[in-house]
TORKOL-4160 file (C-alpha; in steps of 0.2 Angstrom, whole numbers, padded with zeros to 4 digits, m for minus):
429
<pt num="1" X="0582" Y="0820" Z="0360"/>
<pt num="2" X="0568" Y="0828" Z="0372"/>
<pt num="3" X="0572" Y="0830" Z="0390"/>
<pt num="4" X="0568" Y="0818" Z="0399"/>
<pt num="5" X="0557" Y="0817" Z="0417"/>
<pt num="6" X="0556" Y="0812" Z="0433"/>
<pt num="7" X="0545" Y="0794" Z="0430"/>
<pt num="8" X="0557" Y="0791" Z="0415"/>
<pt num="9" X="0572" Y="0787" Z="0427"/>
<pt num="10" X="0565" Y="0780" Z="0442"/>
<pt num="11" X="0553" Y="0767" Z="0439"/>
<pt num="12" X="0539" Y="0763" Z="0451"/>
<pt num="13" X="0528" Y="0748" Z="0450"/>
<pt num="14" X="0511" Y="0745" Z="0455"/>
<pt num="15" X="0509" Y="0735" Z="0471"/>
<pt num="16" X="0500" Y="0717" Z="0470"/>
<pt num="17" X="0484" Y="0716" Z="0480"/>
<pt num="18" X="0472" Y="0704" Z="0472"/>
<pt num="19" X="0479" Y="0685" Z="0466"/>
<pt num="20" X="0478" Y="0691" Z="0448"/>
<pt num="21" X="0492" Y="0705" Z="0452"/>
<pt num="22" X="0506" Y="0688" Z="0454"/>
<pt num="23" X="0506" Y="0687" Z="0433"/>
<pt num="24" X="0511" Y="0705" Z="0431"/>
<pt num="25" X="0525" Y="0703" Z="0442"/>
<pt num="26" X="0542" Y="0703" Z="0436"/>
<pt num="27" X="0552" Y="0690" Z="0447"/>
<pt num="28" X="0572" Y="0694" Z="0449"/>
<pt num="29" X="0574" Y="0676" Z="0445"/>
<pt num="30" X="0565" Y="0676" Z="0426"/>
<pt num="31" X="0578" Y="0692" Z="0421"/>
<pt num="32" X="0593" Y="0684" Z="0411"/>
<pt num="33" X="0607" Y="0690" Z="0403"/>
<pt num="34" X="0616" Y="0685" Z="0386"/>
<pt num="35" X="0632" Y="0677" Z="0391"/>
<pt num="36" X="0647" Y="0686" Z="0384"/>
<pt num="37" X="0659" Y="0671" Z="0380"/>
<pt num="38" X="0644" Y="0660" Z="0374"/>
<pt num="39" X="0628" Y="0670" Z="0364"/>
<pt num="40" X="0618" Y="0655" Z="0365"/>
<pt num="41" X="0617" Y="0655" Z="0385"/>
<pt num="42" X="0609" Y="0665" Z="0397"/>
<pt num="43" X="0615" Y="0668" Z="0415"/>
<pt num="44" X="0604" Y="0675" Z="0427"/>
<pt num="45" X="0604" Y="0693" Z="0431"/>
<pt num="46" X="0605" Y="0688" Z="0451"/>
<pt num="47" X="0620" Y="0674" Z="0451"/>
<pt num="48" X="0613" Y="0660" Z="0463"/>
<pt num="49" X="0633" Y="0663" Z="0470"/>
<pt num="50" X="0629" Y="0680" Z="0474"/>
<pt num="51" X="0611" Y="0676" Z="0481"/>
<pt num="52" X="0619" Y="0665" Z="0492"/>
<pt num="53" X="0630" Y="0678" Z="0499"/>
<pt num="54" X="0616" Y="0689" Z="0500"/>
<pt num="55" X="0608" Y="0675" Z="0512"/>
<pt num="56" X="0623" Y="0672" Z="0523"/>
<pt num="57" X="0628" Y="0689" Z="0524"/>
<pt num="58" X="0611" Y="0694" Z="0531"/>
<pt num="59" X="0613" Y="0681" Z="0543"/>
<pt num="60" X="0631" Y="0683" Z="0548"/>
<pt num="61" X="0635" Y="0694" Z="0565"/>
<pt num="62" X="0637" Y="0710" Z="0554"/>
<pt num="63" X="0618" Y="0708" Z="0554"/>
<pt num="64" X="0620" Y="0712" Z="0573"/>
<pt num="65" X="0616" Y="0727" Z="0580"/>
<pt num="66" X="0623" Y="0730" Z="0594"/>
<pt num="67" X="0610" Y="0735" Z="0606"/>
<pt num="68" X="0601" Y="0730" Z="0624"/>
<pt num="69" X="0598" Y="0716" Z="0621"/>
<pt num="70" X="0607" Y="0712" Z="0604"/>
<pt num="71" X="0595" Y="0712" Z="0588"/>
<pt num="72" X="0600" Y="0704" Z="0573"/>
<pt num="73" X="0590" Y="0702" Z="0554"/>
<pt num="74" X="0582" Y="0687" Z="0552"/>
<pt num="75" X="0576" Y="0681" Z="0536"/>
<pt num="76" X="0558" Y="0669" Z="0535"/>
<pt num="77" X="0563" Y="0650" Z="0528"/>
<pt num="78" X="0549" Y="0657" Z="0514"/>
<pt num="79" X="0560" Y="0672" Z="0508"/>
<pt num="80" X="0575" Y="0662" Z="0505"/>
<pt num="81" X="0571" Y="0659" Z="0491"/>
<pt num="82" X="0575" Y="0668" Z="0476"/>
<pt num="83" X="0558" Y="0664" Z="0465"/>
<pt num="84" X="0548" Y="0676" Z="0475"/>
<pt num="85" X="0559" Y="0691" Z="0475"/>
<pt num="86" X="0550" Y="0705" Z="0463"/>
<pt num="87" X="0553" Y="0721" Z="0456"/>
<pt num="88" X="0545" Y="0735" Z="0467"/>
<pt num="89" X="0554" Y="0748" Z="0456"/>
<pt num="90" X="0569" Y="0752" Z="0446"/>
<pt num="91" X="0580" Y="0767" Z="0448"/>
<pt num="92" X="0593" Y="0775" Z="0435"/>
<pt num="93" X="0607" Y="0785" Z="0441"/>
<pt num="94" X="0619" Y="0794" Z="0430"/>
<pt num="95" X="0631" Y="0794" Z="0446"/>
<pt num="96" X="0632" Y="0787" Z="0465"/>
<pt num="97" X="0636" Y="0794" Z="0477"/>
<pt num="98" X="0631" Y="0811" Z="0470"/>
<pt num="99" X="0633" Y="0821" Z="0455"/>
<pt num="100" X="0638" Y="0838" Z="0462"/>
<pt num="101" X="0653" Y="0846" Z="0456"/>
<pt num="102" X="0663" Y="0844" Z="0473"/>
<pt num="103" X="0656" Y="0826" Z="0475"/>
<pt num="104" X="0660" Y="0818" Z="0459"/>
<pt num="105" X="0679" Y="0825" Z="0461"/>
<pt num="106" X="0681" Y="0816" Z="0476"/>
<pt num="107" X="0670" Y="0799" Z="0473"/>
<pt num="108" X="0672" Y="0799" Z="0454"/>
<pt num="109" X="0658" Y="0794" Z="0444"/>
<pt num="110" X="0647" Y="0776" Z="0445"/>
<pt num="111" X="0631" Y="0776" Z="0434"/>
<pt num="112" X="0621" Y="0762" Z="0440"/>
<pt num="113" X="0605" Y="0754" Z="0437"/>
<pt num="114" X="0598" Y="0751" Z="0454"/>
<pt num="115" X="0583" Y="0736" Z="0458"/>
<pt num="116" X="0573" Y="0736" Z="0472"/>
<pt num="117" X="0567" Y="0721" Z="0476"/>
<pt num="118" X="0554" Y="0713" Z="0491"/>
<pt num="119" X="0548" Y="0695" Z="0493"/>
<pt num="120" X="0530" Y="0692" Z="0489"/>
<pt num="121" X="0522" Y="0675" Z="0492"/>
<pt num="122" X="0506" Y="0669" Z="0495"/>
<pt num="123" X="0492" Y="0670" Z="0508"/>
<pt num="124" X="0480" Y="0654" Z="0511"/>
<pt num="125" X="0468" Y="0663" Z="0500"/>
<pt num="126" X="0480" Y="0665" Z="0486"/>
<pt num="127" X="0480" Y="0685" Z="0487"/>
<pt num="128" X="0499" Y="0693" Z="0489"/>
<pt num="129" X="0509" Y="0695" Z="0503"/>
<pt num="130" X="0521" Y="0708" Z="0506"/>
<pt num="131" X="0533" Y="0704" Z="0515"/>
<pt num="132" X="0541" Y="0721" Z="0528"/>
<pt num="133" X="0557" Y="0716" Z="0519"/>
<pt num="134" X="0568" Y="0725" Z="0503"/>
<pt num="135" X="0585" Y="0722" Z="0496"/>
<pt num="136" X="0594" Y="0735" Z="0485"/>
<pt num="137" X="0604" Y="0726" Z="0469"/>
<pt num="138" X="0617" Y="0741" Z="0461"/>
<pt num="139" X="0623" Y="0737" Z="0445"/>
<pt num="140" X="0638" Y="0748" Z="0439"/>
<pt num="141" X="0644" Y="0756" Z="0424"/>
<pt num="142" X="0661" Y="0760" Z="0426"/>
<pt num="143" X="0678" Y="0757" Z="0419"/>
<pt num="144" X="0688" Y="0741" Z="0423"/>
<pt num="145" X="0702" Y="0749" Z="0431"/>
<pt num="146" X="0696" Y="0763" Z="0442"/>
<pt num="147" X="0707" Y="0779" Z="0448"/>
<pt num="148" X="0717" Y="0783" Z="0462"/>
<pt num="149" X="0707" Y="0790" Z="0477"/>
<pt num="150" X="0713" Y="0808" Z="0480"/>
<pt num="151" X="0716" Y="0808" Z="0500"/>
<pt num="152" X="0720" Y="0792" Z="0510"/>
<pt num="153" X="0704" Y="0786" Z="0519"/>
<pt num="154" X="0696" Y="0783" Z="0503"/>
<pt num="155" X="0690" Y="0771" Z="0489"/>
<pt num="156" X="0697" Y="0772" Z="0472"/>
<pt num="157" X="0688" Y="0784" Z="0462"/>
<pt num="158" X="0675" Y="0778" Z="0451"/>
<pt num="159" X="0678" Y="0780" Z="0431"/>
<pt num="160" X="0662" Y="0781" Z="0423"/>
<pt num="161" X="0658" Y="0770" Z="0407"/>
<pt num="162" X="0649" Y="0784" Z="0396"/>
<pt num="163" X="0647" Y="0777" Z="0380"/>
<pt num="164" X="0637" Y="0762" Z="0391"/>
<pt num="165" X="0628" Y="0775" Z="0399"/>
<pt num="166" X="0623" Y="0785" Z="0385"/>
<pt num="167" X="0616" Y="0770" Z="0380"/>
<pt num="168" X="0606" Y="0767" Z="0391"/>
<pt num="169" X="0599" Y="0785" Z="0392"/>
<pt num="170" X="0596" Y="0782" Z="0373"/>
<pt num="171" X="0582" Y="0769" Z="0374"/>
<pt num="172" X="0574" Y="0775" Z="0392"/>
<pt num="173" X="0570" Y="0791" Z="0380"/>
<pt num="174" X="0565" Y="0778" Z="0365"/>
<pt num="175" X="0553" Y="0771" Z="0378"/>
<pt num="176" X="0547" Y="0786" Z="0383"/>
<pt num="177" X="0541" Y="0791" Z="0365"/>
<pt num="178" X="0534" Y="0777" Z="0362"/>
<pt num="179" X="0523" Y="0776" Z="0374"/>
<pt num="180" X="0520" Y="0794" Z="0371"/>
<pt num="181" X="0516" Y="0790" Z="0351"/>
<pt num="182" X="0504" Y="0777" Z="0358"/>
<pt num="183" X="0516" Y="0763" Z="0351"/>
<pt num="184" X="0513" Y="0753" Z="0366"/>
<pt num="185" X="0494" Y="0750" Z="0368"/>
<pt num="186" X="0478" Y="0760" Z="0364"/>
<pt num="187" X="0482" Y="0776" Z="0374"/>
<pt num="188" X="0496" Y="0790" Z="0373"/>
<pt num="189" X="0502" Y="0791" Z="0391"/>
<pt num="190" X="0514" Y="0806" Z="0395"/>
<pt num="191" X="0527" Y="0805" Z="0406"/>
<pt num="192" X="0532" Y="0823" Z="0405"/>
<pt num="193" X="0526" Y="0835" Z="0419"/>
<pt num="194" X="0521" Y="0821" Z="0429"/>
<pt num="195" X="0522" Y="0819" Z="0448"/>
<pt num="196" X="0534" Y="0803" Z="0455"/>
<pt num="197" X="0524" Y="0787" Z="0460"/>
<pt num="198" X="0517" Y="0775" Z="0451"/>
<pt num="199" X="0525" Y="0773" Z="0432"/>
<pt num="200" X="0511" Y="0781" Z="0421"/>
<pt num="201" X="0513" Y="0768" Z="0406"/>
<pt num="202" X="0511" Y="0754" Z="0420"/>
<pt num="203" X="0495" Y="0763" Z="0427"/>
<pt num="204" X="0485" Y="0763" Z="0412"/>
<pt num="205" X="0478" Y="0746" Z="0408"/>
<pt num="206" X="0478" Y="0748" Z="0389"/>
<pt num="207" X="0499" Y="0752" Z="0392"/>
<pt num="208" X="0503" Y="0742" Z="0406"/>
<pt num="209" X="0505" Y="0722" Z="0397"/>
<pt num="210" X="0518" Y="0731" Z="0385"/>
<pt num="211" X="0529" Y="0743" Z="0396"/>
<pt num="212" X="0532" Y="0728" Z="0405"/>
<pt num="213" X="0539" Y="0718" Z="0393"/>
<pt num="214" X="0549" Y="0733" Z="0386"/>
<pt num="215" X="0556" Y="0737" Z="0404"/>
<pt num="216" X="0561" Y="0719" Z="0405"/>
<pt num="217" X="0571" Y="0717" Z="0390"/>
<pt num="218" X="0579" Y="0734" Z="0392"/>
<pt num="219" X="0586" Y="0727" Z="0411"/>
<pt num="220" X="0591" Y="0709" Z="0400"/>
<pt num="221" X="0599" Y="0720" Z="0388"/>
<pt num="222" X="0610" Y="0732" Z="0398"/>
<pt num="223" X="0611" Y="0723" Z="0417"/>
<pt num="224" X="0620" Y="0708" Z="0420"/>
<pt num="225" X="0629" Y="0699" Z="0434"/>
<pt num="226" X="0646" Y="0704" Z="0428"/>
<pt num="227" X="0639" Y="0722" Z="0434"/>
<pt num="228" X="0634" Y="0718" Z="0452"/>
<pt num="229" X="0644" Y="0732" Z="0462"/>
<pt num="230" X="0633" Y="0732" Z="0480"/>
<pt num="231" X="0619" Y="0723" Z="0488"/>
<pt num="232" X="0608" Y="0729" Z="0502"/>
<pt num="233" X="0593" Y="0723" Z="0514"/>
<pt num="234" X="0581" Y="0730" Z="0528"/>
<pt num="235" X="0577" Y="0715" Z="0536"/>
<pt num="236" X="0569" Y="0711" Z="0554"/>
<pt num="237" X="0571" Y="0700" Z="0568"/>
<pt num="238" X="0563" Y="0683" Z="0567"/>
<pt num="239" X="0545" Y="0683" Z="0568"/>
<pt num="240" X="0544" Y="0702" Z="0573"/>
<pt num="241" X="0537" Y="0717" Z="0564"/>
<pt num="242" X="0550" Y="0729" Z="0570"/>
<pt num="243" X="0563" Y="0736" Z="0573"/>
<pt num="244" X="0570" Y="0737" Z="0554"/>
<pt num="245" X="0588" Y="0735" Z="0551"/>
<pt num="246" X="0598" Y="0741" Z="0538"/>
<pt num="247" X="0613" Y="0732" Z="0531"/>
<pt num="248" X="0625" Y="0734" Z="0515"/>
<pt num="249" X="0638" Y="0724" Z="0506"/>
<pt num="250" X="0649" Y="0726" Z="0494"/>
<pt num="251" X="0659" Y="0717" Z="0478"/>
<pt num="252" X="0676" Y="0717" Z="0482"/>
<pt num="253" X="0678" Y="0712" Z="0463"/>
<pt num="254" X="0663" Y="0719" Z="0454"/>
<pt num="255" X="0671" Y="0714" Z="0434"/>
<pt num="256" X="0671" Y="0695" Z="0439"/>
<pt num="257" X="0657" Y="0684" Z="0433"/>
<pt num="258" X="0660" Y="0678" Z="0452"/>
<pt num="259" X="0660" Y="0693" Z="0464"/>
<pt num="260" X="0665" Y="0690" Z="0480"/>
<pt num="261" X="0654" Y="0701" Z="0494"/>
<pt num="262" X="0657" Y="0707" Z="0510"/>
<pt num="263" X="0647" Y="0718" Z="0522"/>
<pt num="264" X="0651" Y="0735" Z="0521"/>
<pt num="265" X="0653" Y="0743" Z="0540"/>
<pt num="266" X="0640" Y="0758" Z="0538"/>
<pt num="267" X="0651" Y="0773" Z="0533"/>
<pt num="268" X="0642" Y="0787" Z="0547"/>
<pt num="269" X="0645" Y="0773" Z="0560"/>
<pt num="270" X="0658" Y="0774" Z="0573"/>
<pt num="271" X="0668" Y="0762" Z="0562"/>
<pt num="272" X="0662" Y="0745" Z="0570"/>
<pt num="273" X="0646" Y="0746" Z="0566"/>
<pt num="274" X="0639" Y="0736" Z="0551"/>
<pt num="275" X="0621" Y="0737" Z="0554"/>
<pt num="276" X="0609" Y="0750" Z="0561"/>
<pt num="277" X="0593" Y="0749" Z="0564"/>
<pt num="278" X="0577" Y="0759" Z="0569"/>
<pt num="279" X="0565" Y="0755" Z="0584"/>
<pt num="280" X="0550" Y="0759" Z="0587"/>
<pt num="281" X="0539" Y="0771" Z="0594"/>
<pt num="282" X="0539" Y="0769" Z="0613"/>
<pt num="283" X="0557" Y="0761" Z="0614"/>
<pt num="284" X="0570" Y="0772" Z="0624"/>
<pt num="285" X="0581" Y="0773" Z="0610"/>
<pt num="286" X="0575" Y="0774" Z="0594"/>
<pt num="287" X="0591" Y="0773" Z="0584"/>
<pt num="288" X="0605" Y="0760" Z="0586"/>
<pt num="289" X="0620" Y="0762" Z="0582"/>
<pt num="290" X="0620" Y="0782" Z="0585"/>
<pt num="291" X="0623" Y="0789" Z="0569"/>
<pt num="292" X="0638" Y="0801" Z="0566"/>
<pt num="293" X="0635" Y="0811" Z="0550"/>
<pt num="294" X="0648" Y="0824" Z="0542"/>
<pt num="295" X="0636" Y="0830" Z="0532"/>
<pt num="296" X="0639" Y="0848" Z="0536"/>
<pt num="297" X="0658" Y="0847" Z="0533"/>
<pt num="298" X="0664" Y="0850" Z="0518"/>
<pt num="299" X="0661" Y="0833" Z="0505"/>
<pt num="300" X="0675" Y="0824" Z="0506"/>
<pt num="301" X="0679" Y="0804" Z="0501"/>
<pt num="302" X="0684" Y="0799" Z="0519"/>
<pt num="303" X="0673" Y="0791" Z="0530"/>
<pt num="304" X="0670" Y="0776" Z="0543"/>
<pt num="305" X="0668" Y="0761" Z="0530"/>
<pt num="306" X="0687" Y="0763" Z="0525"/>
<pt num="307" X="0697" Y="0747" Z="0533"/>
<pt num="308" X="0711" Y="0755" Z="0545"/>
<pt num="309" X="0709" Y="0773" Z="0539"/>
<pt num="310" X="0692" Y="0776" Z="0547"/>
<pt num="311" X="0685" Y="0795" Z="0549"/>
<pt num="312" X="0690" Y="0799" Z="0566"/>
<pt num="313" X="0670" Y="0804" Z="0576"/>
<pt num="314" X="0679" Y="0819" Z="0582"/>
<pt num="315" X="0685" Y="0827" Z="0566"/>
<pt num="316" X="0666" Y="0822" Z="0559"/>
<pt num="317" X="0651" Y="0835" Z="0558"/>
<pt num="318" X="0633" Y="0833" Z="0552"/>
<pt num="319" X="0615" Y="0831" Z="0557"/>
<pt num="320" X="0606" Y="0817" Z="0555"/>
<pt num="321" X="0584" Y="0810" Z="0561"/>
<pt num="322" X="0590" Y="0802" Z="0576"/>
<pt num="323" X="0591" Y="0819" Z="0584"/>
<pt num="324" X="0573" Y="0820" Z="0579"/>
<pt num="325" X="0566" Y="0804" Z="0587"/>
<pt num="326" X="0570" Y="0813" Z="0604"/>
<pt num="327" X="0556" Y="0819" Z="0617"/>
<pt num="328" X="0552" Y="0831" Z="0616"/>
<pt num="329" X="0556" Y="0834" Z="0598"/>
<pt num="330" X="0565" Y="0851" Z="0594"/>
<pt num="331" X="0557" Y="0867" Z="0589"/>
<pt num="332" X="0551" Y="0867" Z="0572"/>
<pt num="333" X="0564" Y="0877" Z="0562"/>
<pt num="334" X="0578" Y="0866" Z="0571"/>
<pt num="335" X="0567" Y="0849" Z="0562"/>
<pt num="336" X="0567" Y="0857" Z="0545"/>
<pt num="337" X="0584" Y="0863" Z="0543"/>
<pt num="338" X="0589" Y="0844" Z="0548"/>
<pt num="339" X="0577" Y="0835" Z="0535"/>
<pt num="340" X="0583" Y="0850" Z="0522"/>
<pt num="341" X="0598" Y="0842" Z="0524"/>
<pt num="342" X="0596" Y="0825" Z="0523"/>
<pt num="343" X="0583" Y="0827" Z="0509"/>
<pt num="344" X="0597" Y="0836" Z="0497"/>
<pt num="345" X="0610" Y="0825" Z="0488"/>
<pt num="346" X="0621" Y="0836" Z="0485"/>
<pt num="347" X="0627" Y="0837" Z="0503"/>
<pt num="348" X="0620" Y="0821" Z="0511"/>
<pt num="349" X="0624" Y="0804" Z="0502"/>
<pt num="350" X="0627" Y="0786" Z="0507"/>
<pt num="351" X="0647" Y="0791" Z="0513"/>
<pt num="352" X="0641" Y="0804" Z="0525"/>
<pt num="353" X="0625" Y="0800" Z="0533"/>
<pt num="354" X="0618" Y="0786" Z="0542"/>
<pt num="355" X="0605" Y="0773" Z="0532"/>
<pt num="356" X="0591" Y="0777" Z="0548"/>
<pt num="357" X="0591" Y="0795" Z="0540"/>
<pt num="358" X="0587" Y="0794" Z="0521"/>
<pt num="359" X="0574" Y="0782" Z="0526"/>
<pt num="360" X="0563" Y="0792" Z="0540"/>
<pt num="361" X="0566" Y="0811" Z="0533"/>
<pt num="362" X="0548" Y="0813" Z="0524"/>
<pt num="363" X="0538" Y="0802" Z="0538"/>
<pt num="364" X="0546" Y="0813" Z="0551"/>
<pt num="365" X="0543" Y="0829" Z="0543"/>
<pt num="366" X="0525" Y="0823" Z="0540"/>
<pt num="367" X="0524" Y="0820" Z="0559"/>
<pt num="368" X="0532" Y="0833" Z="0567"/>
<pt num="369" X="0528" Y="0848" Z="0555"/>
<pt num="370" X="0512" Y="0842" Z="0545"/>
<pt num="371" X="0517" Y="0839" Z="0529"/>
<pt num="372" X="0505" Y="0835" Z="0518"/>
<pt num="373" X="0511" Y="0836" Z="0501"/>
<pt num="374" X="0528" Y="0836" Z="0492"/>
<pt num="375" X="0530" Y="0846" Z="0477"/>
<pt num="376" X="0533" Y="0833" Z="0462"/>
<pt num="377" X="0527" Y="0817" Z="0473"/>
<pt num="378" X="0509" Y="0810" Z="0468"/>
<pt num="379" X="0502" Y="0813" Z="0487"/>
<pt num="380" X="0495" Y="0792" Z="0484"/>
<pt num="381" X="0515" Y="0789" Z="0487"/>
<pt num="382" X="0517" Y="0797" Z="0502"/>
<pt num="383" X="0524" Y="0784" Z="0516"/>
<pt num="384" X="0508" Y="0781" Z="0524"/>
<pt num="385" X="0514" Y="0780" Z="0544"/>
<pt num="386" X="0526" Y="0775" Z="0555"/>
<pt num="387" X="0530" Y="0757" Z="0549"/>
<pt num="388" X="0532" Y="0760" Z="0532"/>
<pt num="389" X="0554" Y="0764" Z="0529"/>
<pt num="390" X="0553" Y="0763" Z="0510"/>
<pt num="391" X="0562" Y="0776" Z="0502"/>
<pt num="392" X="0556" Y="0769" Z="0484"/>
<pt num="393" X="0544" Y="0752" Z="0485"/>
<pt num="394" X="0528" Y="0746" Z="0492"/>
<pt num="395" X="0524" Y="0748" Z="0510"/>
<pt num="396" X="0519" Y="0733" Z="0521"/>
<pt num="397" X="0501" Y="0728" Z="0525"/>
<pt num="398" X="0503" Y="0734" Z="0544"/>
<pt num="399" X="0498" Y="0753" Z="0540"/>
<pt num="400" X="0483" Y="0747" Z="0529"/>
<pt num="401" X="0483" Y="0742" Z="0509"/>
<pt num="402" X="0499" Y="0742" Z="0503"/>
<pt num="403" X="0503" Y="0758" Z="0494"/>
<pt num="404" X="0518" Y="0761" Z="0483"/>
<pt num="405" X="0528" Y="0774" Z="0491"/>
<pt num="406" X="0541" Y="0789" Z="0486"/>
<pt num="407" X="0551" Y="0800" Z="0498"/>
<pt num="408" X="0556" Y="0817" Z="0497"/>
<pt num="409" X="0574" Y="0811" Z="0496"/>
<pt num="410" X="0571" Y="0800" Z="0480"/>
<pt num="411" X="0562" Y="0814" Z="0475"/>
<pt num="412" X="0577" Y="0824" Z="0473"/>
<pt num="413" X="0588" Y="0812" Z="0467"/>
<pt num="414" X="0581" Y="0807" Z="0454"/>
<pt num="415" X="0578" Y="0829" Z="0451"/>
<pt num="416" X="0597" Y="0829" Z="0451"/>
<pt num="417" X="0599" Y="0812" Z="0439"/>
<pt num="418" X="0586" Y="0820" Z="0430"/>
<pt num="419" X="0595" Y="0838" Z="0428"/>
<pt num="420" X="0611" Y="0828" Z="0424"/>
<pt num="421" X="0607" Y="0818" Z="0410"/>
<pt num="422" X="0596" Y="0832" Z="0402"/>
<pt num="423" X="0611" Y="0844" Z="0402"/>
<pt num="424" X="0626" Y="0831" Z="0402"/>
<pt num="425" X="0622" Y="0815" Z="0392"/>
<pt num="426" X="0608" Y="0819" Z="0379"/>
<pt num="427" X="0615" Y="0839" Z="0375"/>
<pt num="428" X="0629" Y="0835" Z="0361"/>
<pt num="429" X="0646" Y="0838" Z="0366"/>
């Protein structure tokens, strides 16, 4: 099979701005699965069970950040429901948390398809609203049984399911040449040597109606709720537009048609800490709860989500944005040595670094050093100011028309999936 490219793996859709854009939205609600002990039913790809636990989860105290005074997500009555939750944008990763060498021995391996998902509903004049809001759906593809960890203060290690995978790989490269054939409307759209942003195949209007369809019944075919691994949101507090709160839960049994959830305490936190959250410009403190990275220590599986074998702060050492949100800011090779950092996935991932980080690397470096383009980003993508968090999604409507939006961080993990796949999966053993 020919390689395959950045816009093959990580998904992006166009944003909805006029009424029209509500019937080329792909609602979580419509994605159903077979179910395995009955072909004739379907079960939905987002349990109701597990959407409940998703709402009272975000509105249990492990929402809370603890700050002066205390803020806490807050969901609007009109997002609690699960009919206008869409797809912003899909992401296929051949292994979370990273697919380094040194990462994958300590962590193990979890292929995963990855939905990103915000609430849109409807203004008085019909036109979409969306809303400053996202949750993060992980799907897994790993083995029942996973391995032992190989320290204590970690989580089993993650045995990937590569036939599953391989799969999967195997119909993202059938829709990629089909599309490049001019199978799937009038035009042949490439996706090959193309920037990050919007998909190609949903950009071009003669393309668009079919790439829908066949990414929709590639997610029915290989997602289900059996595989529901993790959940996250960046939520706000009621009725306000900042600050944005970040927040993850996880499956305690992620093979059961019935997962249980439970918020996960952030693992570059001092341990206590669920949520964190970013405030501001012109607050005192722009990051709460202070992050503690260990991104600059050696990768190791240990970290602060771990019940009763936490990562002691002391024996931690990394680098993370918060240090840039100071005034005055520091000297400009000090700023990019930190976002280097946060921006590369081989030594920053989710067990290391703090949520606040991954989410404000490219907005700061376009802040404090001027950045104006990113190799392999389409420059439409770039987050468009301050307000605007999303790592892979649409911004909200406060910094002008929502945009879709890619960051230099994606950018490189999906580089890395990308690398992976090409030289790993679709190269015969």
């Amino acid at each position: 099979m020919q390689p395959l490219s950045a816009n093959d793996v990580s998904w992006l859709f166009p944003p909805p701005v006029r009424a029209e854009d509500f019937d080329t939205l792909i609602s979580i609600r419509d994605l159903t699965t077979q179910n395995p002990e009955d072909p004739t039913k379907h079960d939905p790809l987002w349990p109701d069970a597990e959407f409940a636990q998703f709402l009272s989860i975000t509105a249990s105290p492990a929402a809370l950040v603890a700050g002066t005074p205390p803020q806490r997500i807050s969901l609007p009555p009109e997002v609690r429901s699960i009919d206008v939750w869409r797809i912003a944008g899909v992401r296929i990763d051949a292994g979370a948390p990273g697919l380094s060498d040194d990462i994958r021995e300590q962590f193990g391996q979890s292929p995963e398809v990855r939905l990103i998902l915000q609430p849109v509903t409807r203004n008085a004049d019909g036109t979409p609203k969306v809303h400053d809001i996202a949750a993060h759906l992980k799907f897994a593809f790993v083995k029942e049984i996973p391995g032992l960890p190989p320290q204590l203060g970690c989580f089993p290690r993650q045995i990937p399911d590569l036939i599953a995978f391989r799969g999967i790989v195997e119909e993202l490269a059938s829709l990629r040449t089909k599309l490049g054939e001019g199978q799937l409307g009038a035009n042949k759209v490439t996706t090959s040597g193309t920037s990050l942003g919007v998909h190609p195949g949903l950009k071009d209007p003669t393309t668009a109606s079919q790439v829908r369809q066949e990414m929709k019944a590639f997610l029915e075919r290989h997602v289900s709720g059996r595989r529901l691994a993790g959940m996250a949101v960046m939520g706000l507090p009621e009725g306000a537009s900042a600050p944005w709160i970040f927040l993850s839960m996880l499956n305690l049994a992620p093979i059961l048609p019935n997962g249980i959830f439970v918020p996960l305490k952030s693992p570059a936190l001092d341990g206590q800490q669920f949520a964190q959250m970013l405030n501001p410009v012109g607050s005192p403190s722009r990051v709460v709860a202070t992050p503690h990275s260990n991104n600059l220590a050696a990768i190791t599986c240990r970290n602060a989500a771990v019940p009763f074998a936490e990562l002691p702060i002391g024996e931690r050492n990394g680098a993370s944005t918060a240090e840039l949100f100071a005034t005055p800011s520091p000297p400009p090779d000090k700023v990019r040595s930190i976002l280097d950092l946060i921006a590369d996935p081989a030594k920053s991932h989710f067990f290391n670094t703090d949520c606040v980080s991954c989410h404000t690397e490219t907005r700061r470096g376009m802040d404090l050093l001027g950045i104006t383009e990113i190799p392999g980003i389409d420059t439409a993508v770039l987050p468009n100011g301050q307000y605007n968090v999303r790592n892979f999604g649409w911004s909200p409507p406060i910094e002008g028309p929502v945009q879709g939006t890619v960051t230099r961080r994606t950018a490189a993990e999906t580089a890395a999936v990308v690398t992976f796949i090409n030289s790993k999966v679709l190269t015969p053993p």
